[in-house]
Backbone as ProteinMPNN parsed JSONL, in Angstrom:
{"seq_chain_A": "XXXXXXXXXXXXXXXXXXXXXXXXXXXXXXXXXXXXXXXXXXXXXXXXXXXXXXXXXXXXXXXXXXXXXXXXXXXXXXXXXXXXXXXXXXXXXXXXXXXXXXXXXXXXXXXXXXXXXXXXXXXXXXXXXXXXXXXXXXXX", "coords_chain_A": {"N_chain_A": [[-17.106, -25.909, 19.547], [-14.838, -25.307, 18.038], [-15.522, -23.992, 16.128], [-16.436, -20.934, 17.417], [-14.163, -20.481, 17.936], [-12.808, -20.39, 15.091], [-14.882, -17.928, 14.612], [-13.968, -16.188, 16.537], [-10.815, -15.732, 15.959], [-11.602, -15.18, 13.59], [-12.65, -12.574, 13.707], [-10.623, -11.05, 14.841], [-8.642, -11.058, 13.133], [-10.127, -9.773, 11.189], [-10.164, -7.234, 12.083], [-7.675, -6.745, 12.54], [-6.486, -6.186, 9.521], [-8.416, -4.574, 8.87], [-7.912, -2.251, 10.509], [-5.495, -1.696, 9.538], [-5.813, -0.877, 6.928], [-7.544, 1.324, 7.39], [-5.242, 2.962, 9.12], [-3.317, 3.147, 6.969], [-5.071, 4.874, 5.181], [-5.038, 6.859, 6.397], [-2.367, 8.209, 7.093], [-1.998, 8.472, 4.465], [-3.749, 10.793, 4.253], [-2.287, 12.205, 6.042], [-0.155, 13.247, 4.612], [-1.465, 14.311, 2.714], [-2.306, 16.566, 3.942], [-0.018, 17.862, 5.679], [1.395, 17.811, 9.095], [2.507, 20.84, 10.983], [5.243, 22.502, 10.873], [7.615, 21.415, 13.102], [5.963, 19.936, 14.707], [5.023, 17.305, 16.639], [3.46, 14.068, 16.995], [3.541, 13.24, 19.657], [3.383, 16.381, 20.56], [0.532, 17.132, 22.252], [-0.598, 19.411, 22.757], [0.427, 20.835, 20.05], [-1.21, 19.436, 17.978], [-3.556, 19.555, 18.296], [-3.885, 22.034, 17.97], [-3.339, 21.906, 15.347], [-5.344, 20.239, 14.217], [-7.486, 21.455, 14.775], [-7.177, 23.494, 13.055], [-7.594, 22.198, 10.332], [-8.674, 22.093, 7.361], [-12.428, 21.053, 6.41], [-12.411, 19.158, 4.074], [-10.437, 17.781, 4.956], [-10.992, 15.873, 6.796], [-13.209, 14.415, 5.837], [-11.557, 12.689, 4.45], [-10.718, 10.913, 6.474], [-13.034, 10.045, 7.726], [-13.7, 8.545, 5.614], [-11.348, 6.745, 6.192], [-11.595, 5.659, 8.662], [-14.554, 4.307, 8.246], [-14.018, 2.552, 6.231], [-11.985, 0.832, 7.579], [-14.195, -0.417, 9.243], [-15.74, -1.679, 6.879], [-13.715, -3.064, 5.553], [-12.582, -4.817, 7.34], [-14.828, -6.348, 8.196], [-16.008, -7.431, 6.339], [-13.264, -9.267, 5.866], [-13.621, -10.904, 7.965], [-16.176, -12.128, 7.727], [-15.524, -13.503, 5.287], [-13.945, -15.485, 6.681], [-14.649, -16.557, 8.667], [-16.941, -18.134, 7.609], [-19.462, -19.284, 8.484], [-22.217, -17.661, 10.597], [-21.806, -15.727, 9.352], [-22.707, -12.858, 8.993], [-22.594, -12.356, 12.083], [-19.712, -11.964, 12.94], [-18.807, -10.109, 11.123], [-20.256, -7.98, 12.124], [-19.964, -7.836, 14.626], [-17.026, -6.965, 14.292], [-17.272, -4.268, 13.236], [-18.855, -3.243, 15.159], [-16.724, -2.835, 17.487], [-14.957, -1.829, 15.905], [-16.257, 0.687, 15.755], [-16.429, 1.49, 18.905], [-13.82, 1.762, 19.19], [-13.986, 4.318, 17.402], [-15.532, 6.03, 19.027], [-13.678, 6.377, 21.335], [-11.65, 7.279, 20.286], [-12.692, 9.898, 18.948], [-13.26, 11.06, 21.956], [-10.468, 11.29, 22.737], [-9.431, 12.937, 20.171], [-10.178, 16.06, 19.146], [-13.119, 16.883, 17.052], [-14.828, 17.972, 14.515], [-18.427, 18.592, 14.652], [-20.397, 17.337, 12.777], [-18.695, 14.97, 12.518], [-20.013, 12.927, 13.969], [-21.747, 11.917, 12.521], [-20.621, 9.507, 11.448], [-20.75, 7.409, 13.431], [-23.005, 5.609, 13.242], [-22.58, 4.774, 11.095], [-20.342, 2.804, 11.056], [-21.892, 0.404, 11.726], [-23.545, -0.051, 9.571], [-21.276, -0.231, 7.26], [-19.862, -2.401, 8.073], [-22.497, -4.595, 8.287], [-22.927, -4.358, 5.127], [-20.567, -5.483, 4.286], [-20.968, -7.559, 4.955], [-23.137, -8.69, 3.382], [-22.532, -8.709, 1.021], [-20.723, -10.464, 0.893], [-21.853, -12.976, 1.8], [-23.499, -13.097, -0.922], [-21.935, -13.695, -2.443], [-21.14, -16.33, -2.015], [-23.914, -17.21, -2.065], [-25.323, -17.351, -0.097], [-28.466, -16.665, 2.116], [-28.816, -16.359, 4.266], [-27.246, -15.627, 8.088]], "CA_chain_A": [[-16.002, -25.162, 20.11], [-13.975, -24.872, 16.712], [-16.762, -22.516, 15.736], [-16.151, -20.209, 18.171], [-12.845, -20.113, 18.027], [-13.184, -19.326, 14.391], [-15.479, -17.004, 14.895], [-12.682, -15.561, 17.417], [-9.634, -15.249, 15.143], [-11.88, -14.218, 12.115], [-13.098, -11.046, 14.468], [-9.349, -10.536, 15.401], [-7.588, -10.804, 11.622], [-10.348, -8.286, 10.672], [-10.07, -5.964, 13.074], [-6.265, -6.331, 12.108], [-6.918, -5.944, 8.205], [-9.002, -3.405, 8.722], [-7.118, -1.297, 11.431], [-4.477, -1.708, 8.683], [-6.531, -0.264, 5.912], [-7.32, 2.718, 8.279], [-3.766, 3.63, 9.42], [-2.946, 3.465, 5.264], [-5.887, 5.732, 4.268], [-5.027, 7.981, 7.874], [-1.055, 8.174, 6.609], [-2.106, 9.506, 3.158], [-4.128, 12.019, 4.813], [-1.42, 13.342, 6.752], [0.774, 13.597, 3.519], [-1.623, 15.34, 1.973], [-2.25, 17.495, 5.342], [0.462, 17.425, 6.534], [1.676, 18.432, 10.457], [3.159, 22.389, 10.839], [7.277, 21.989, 11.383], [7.762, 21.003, 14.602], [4.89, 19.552, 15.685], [4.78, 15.804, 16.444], [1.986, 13.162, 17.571], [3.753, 13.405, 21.118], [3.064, 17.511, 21.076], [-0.901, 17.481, 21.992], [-1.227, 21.004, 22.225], [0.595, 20.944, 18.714], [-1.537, 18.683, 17.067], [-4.966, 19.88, 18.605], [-4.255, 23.423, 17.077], [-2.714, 21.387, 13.534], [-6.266, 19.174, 13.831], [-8.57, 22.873, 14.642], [-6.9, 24.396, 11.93], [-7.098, 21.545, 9.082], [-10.225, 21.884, 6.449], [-13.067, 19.977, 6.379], [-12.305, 17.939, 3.752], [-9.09, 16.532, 5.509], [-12.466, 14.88, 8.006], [-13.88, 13.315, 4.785], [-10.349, 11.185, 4.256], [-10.609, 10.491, 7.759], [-14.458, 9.461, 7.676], [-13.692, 7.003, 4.531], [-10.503, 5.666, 6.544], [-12.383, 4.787, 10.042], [-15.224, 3.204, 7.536], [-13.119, 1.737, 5.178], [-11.742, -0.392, 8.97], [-15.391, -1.713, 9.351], [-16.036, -2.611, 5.967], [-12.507, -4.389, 5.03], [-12.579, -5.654, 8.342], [-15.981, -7.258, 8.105], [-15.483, -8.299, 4.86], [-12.274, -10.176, 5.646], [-13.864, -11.594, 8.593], [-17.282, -13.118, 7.103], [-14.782, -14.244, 4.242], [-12.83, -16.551, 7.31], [-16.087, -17.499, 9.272], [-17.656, -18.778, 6.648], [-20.846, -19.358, 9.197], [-22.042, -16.615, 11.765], [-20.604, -14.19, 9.031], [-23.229, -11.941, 9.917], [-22.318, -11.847, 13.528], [-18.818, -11.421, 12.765], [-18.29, -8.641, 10.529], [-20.985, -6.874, 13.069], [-18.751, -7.756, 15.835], [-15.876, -5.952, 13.79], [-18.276, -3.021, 12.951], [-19.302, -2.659, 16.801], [-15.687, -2.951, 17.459], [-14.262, -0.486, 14.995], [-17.21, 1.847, 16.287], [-15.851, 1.698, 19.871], [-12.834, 2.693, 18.871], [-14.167, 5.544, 16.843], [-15.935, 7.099, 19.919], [-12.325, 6.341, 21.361], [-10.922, 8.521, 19.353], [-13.514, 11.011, 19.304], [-13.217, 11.648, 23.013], [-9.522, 11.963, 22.745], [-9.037, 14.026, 19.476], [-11.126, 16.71, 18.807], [-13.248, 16.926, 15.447], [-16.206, 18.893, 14.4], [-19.372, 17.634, 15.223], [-20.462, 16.405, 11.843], [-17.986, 13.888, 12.07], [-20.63, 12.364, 14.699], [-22.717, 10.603, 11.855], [-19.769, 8.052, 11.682], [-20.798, 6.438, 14.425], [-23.925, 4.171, 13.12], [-22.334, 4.069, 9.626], [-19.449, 1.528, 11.24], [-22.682, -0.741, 11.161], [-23.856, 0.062, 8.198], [-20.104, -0.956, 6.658], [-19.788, -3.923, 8.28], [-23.53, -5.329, 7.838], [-22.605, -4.347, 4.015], [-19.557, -6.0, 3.719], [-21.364, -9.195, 5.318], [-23.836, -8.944, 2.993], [-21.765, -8.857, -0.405], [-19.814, -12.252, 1.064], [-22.713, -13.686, 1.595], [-23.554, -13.312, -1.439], [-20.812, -14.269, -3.292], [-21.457, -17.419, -1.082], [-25.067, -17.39, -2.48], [-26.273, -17.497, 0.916], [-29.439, -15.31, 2.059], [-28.551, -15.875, 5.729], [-25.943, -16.075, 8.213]], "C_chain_A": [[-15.108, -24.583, 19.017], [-14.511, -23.499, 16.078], [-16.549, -21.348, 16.624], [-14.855, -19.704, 17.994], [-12.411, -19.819, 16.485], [-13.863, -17.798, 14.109], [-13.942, -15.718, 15.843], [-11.619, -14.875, 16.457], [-10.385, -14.593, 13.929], [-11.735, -12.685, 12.586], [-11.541, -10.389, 14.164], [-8.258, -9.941, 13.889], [-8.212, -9.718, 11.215], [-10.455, -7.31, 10.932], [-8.451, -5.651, 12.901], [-5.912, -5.623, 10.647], [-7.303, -4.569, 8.373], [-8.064, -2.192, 9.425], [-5.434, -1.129, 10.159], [-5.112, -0.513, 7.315], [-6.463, 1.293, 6.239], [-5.996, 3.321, 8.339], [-3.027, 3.95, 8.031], [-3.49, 5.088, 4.601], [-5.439, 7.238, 5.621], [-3.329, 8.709, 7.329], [-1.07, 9.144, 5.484], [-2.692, 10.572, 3.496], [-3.46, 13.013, 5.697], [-0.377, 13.868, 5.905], [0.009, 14.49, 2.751], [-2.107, 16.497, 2.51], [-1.472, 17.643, 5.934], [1.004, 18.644, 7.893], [2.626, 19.752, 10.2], [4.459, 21.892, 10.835], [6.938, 22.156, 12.773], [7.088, 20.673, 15.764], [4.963, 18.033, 15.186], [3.541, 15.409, 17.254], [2.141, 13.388, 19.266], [3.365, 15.324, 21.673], [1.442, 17.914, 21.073], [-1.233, 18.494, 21.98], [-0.986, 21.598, 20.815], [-0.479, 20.553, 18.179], [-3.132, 19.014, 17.555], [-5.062, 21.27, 17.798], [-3.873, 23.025, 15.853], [-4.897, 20.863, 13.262], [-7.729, 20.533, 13.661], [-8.852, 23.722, 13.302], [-6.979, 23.503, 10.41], [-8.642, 21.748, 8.661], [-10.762, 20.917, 6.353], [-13.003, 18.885, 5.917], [-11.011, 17.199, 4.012], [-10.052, 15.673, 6.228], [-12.643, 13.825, 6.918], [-12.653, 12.425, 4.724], [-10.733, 10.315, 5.468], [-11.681, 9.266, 7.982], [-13.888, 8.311, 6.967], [-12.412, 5.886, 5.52], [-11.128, 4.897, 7.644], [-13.722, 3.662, 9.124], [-14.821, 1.992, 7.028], [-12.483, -0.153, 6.582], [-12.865, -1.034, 8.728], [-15.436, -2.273, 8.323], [-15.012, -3.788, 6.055], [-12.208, -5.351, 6.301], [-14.086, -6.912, 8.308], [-16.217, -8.137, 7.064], [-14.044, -9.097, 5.206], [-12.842, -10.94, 6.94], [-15.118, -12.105, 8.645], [-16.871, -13.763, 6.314], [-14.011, -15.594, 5.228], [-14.175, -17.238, 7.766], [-16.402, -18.596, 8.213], [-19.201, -19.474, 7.164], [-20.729, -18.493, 10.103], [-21.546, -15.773, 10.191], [-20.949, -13.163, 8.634], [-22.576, -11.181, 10.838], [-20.176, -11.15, 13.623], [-18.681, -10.076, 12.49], [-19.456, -7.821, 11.333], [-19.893, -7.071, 13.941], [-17.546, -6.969, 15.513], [-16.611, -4.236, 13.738], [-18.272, -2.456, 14.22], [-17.874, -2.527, 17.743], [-14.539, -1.41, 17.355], [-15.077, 0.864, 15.775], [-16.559, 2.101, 17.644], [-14.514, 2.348, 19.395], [-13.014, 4.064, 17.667], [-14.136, 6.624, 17.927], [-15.014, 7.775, 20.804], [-11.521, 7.733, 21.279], [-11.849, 9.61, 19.102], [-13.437, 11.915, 20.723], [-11.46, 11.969, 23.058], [-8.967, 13.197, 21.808], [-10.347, 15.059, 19.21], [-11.665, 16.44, 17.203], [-14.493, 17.442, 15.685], [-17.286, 17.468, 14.89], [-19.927, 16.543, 14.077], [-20.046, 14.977, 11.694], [-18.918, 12.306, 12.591], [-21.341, 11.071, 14.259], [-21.831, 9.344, 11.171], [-20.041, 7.27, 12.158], [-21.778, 5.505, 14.091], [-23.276, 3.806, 12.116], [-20.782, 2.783, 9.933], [-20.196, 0.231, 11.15], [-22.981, -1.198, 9.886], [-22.611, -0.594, 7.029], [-20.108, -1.565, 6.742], [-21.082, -4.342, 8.018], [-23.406, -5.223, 6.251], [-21.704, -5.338, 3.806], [-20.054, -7.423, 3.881], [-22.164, -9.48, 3.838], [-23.407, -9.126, 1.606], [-20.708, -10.053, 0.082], [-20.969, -13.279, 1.243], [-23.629, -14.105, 0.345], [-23.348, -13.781, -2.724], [-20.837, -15.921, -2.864], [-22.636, -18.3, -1.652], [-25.539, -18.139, -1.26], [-26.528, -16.139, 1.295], [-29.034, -15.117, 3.706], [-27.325, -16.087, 6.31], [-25.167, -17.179, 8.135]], "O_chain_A": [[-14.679, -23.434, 19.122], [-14.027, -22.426, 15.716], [-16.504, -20.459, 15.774], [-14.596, -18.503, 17.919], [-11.565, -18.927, 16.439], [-13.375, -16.831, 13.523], [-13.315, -14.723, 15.479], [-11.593, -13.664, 16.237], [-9.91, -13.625, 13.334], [-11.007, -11.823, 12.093], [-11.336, -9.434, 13.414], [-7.53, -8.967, 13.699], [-7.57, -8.725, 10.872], [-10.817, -6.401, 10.184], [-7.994, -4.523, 13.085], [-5.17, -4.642, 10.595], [-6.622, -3.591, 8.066], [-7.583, -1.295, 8.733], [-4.52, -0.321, 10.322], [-4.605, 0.576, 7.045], [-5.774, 2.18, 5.736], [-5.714, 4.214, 7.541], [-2.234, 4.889, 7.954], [-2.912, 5.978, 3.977], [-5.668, 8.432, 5.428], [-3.341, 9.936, 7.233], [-0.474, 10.219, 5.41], [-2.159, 11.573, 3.017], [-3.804, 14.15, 6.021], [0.295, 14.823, 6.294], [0.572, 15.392, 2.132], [-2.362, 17.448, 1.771], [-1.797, 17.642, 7.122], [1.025, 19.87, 7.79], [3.443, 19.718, 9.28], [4.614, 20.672, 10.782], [6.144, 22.901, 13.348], [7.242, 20.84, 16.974], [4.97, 17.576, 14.043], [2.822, 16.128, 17.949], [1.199, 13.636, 20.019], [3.131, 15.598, 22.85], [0.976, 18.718, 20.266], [-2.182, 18.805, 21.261], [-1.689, 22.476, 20.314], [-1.021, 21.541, 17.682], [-3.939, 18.45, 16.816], [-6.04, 21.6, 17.127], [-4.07, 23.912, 15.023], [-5.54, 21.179, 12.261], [-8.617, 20.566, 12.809], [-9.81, 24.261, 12.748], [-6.493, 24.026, 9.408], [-9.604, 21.605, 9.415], [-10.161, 19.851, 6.217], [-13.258, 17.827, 6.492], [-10.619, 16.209, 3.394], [-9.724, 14.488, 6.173], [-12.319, 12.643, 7.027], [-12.883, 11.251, 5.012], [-11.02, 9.123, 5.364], [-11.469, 8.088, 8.267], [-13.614, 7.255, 7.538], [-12.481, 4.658, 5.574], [-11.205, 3.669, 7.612], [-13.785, 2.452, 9.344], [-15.134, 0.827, 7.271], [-12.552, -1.378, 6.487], [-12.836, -2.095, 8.105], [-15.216, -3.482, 8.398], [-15.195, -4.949, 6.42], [-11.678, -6.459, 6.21], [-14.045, -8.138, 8.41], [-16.551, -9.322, 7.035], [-13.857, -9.784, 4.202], [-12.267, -12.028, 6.916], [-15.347, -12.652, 9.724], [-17.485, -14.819, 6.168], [-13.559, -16.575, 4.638], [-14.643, -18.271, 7.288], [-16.025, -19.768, 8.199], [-19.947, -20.068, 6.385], [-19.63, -18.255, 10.603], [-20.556, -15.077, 10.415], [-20.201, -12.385, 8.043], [-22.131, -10.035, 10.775], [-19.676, -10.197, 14.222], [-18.5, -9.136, 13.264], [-19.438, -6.657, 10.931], [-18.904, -6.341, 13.866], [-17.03, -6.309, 16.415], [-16.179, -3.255, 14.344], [-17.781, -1.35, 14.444], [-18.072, -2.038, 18.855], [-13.889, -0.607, 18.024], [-14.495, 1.834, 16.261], [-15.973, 3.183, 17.591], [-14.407, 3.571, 19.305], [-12.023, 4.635, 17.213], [-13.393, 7.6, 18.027], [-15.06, 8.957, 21.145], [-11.066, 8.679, 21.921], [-11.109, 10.593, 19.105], [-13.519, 13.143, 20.729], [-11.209, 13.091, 23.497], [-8.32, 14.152, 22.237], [-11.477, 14.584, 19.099], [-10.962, 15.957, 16.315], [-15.129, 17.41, 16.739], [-17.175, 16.288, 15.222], [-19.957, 15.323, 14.238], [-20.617, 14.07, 11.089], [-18.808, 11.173, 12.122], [-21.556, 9.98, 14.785], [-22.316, 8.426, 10.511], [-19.786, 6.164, 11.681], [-21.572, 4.404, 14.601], [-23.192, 2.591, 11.937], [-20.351, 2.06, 9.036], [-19.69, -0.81, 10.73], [-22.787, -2.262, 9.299], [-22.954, -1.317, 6.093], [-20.344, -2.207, 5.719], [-20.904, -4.724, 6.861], [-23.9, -6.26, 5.808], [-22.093, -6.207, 3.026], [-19.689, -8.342, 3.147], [-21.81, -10.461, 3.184], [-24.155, -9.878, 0.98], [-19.852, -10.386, -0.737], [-20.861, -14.403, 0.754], [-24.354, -15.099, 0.368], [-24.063, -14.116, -3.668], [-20.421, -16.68, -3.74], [-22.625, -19.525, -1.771], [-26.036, -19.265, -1.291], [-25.883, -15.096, 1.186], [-28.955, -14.031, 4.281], [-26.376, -16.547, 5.675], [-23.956, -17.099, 8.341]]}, "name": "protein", "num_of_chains": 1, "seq": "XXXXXXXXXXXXXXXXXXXXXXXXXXXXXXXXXXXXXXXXXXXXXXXXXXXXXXXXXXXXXXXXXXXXXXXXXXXXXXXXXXXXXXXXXXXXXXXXXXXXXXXXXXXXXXXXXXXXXXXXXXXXXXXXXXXXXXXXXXXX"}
């Protein structure tokens, strides 16, 4: 039962961590993009023609910040597990990914941005896999 309930709070701190990481790397991208005058987060027709009109590579910040969630999330939550920490930092990964698609269906973004969506695995099964081996274990 303890196990579990590790398992539990690890998921939760790194989905906090991470969602932290994100909103950091998302922040700097609006400073260095930043919104027209007089358009705020509350004006969606503002911020759909600010988000139409911003260059591609404002996406790429974006991309690394939604990643950047799975990894540092998966990585801080195979670092708490310390067993399962595999299944964890996937569980953050599959997680973070939901809330990508999330946010995909509410904000607009080119389509490109699309191949985000497996690489939230790909982060998190990474991040497991460099604690695990700092661990010098081959499995979960």
């Amino acid at each position: 039962m303890i196990r579990i309930l590790i398992a539990i709070v690890a998921v939760f701190i790194g989905l906090v961590v991470g969602g932290a990481v994100n909103l950091g790397i998302g922040m700097l991208n609006v400073q260095i993009f930043p919104m027209p005058d007089g358009v705020t987060w509350a004006d969606e027709e503002g911020v759909r023609t600010w988000i139409e009109n911003l260059p591609q590579t404002a996406f790429i910040l974006v991309l690394i910040a939604h990643l950047s969630q799975a990894f540092v999330g998966g990585f801080i939550a195979a670092l708490i597990a310390k067993r399962n920490m595999m299944c964890v930092a996937i569980a953050v990964g599959i997680l973070s990914m939901c809330g990508g698609i999330m946010n995909m269906m509410m904000i607009a973004t080119p389509n490109w941005m699309y191949i985000e969506l497996p690489l939230y695995l790909v982060a998190a099964w990474l991040a497991a896999k460099i604690v695990m081996k700092m661990r010098g274990r081959s499995t979960c």
